[in-house]
Each structure stands twice: as structure tokens, then as C-alpha cells.
Backbone bond lengths (Angstrom), bond angles and torsions (degrees), N, CA, C in turn:
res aa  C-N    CA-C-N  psi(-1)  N-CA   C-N-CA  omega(-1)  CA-C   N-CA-C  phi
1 X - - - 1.449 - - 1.524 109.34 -
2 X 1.318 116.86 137.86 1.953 109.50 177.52 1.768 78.76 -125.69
3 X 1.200 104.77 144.91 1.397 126.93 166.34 1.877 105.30 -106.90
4 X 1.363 92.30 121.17 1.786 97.21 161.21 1.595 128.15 -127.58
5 X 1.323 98.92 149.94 1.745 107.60 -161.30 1.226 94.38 -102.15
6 X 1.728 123.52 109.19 1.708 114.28 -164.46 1.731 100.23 -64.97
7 X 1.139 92.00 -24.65 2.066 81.84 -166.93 1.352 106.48 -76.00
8 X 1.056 141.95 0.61 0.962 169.19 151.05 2.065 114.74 -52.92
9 X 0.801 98.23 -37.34 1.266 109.21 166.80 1.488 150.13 -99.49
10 X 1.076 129.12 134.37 1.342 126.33 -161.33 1.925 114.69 -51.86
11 X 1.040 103.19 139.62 1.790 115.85 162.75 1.364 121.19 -74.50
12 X 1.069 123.59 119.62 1.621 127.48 -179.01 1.449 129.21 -136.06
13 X 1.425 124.68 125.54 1.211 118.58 -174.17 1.438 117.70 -89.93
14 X 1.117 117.69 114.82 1.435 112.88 -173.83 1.431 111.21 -70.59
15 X 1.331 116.53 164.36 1.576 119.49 -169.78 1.454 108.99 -68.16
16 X 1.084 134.67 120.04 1.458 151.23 165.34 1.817 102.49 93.54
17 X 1.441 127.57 16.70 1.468 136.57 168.73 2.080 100.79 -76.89
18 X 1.216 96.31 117.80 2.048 90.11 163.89 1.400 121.54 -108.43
19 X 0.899 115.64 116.10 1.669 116.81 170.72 1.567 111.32 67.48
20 X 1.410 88.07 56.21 1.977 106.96 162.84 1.048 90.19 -148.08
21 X 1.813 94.65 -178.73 1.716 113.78 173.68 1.492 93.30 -150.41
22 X 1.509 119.00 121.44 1.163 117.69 143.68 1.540 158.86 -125.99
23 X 1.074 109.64 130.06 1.722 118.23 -173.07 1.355 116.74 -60.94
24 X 1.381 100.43 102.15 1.721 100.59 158.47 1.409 123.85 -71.58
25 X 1.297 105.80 116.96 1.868 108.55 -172.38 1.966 94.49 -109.35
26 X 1.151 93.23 -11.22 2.140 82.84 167.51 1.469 126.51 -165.23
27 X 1.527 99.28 86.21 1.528 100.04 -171.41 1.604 96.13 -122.44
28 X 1.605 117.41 -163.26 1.479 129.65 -166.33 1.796 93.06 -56.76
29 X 1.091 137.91 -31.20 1.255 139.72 -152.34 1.507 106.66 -62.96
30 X 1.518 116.44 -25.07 1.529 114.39 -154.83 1.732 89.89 -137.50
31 X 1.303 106.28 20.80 1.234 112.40 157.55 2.008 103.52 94.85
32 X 0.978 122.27 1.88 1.871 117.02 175.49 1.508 110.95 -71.29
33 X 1.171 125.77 130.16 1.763 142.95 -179.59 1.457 114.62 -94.09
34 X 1.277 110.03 -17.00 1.115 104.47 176.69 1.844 141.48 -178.97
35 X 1.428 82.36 42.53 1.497 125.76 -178.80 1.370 118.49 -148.94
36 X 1.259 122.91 143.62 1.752 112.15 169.67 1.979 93.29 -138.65
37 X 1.141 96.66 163.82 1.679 104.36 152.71 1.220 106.02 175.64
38 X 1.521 107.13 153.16 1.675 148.51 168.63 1.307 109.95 -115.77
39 X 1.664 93.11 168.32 1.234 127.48 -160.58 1.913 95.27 -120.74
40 X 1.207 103.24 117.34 1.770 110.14 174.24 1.169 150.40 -92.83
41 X 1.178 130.11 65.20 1.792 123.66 -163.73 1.226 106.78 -78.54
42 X 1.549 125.05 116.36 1.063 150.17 153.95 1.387 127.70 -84.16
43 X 1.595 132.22 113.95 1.008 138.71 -160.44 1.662 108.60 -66.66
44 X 1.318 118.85 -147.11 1.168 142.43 157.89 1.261 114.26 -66.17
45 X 0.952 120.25 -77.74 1.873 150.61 157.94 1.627 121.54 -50.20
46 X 1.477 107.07 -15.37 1.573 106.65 172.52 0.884 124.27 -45.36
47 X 1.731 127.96 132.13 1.155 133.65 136.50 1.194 126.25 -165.86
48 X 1.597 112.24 -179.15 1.459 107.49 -164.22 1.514 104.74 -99.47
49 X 1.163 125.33 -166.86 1.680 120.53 170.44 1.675 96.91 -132.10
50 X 1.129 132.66 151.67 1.463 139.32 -145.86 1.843 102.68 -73.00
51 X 1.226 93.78 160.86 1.599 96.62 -148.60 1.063 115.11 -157.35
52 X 1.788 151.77 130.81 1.384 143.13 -179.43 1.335 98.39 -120.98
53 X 1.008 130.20 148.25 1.762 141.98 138.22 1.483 103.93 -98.45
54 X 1.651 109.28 120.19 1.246 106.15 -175.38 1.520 114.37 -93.86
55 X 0.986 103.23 -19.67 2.002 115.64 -177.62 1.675 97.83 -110.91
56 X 1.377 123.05 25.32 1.620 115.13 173.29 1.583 121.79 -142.39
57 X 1.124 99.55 130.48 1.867 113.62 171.18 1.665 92.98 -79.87
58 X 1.792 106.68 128.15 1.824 90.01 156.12 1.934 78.27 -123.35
59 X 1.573 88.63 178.51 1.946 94.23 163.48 1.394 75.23 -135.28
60 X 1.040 123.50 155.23 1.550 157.78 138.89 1.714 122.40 -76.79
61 X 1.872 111.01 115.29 1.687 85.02 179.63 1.652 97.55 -138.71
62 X 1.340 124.20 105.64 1.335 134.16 157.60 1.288 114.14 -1.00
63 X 1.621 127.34 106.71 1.419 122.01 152.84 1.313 135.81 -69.99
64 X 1.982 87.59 -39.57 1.459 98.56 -164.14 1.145 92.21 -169.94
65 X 1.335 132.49 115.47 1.528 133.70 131.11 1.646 90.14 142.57
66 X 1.265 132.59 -116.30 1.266 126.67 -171.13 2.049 111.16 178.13
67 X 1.583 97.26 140.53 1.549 101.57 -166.24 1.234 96.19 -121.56
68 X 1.237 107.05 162.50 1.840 113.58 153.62 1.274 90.50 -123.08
69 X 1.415 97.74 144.83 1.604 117.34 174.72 1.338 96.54 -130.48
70 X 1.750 103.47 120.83 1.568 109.78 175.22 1.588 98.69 -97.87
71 X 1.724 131.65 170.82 1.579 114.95 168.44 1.824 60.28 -146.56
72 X 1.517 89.76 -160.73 1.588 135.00 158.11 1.094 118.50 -80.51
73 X 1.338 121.23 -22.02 1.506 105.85 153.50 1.621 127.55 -92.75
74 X 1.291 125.52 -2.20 1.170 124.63 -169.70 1.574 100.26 154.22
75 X 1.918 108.46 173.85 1.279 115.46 175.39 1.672 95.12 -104.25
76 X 1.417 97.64 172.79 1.890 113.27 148.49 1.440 95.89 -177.03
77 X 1.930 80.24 153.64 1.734 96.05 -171.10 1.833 90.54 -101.08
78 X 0.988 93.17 132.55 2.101 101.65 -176.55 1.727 97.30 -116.90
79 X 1.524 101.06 128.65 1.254 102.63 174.29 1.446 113.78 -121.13
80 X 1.105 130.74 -163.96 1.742 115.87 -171.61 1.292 113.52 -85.42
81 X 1.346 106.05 116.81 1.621 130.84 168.01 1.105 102.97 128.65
82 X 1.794 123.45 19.30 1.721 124.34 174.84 1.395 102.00 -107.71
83 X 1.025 101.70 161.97 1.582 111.15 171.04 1.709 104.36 -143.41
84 X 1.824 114.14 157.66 1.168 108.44 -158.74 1.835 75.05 -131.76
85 X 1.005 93.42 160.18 1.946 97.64 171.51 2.063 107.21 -125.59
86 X 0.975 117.87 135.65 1.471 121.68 179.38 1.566 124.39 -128.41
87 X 1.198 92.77 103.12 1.498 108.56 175.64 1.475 131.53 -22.17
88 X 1.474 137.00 146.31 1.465 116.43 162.32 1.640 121.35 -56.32
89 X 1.629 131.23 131.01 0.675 116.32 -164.76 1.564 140.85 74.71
90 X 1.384 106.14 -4.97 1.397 107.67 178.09 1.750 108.17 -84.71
91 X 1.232 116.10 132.84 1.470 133.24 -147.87 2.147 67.09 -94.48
92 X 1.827 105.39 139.12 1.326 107.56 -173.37 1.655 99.65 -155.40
93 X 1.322 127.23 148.86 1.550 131.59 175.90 1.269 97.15 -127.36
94 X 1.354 117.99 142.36 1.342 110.30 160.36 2.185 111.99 -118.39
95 X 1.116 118.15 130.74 1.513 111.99 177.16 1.744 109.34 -123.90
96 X 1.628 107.64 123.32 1.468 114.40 179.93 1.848 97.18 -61.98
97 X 1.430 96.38 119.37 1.885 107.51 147.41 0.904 134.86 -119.98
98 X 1.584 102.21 40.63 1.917 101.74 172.26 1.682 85.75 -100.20
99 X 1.219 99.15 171.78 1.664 130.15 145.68 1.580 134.04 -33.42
100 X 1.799 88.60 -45.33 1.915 90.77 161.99 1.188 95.98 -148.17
101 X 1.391 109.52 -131.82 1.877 109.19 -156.34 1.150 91.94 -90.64
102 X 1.906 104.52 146.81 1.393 134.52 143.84 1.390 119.17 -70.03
103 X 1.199 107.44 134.57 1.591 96.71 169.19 2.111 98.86 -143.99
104 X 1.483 102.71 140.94 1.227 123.94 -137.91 1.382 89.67 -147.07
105 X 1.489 97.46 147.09 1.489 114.61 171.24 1.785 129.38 -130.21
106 X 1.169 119.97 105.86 1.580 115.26 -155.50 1.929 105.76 -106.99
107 X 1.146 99.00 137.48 1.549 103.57 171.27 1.453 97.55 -122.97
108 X 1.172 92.31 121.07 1.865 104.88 163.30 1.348 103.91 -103.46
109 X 1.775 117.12 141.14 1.421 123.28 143.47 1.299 101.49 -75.62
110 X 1.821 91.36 165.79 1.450 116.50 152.66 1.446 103.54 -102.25
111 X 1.440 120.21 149.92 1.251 128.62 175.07 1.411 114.71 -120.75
112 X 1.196 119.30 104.84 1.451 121.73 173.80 1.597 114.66 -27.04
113 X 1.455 115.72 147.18 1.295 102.92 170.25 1.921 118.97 -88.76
């Protein structure tokens, strides 16, 4: 078992993410093969710019505040206590529309090739 203290952990902007920070609390680092997930603070102004994981499942699930998630298959606005699920490969944006920060929780698989 490894126990982690998210505040405890560094803030990171992933490549093409604007005005969030997110904490990886379980990736290859602490030993997982084939799952990862973070914790998401999304500003006012957050968002991502469109994006695929081609070898990854994430779901997305609202803590607090409210997202729109556009993909290729469609939009939805998810507010806290929704969760959205995203395909391998599904091209996806996410933009904060609350008032202040979103904060969000994502599990990605890994998918064997």
C-alpha cells in the first residue's frame, strides 16, 4: 500500500492545459502499470485545447464547480456529482463554467498495445 497526501504534491500544467494545475496522485512513479490519476484545479478561464489519448480510457468526475466537455461525439455540461467517460482516442476539450474553480478527478487506463 503507498499512501499519498495530494497537497503534498507538485502542480503541473500539462502540455496544451490553460489555467489549471494538476496533481498526479498515481502514475508509473509510485509503481502503477496500468492506470494513472489526478486531482484538477481549474481556474475561471481553464481549459484544455483538443486532445486524443490513443492507448487511454480516462472518466472525468466533477468535485466542485462545473465543466463542459466537448469530444467528437458530442458536448455536456457536468456539474458536481457527474462523471463523463472518454473513449480511446476520442479527440476531447474540457472548459471551466462555473464562477470559480473546478476541481475534478481523472483516472486514465493504460491500454496494452
Amino acid at each position: 500500500m503507498k499512501v499519498i497526501t495530494i497537497e503534498d504534491l507538485p502542480g503541473v500544467v500539462p502540455e496544451a492545459h490553460y489555467d489549471l494545475l494538476s496533481y498526479r496522485i498515481v502514475d508509473e512513479k509510485i509503481g502503477a502499470k496500468s492506470m494513472g490519476a489526478s486531482l484538477g484545479r481549474m481556474e475561471p478561464s481553464g481549459r484544455t485545447g483538443p486532445h486524443a489519448h490513443e492507448k487511454a480510457e480516462q472518466f472525468f468526475i466533477i468535485l466542485k464547480g462545473e465543466m463542459l466537455m466537448k469530444t467528437d461525439r458530442g458536448e455536456a455540461r457536468l456539474k458536481q456529482g457527474q462523471a463523463a467517460f472518454i473513449y480511446p482516442g476520442e479527440v476531447h476539450e474540457n472548459y471551466n463554467v462555473a464562477n470559480g474553480t473546478t476541481e475534478y478527478l481523472v483516472v486514465t487506463s493504460k491500454l496494452s498495445t
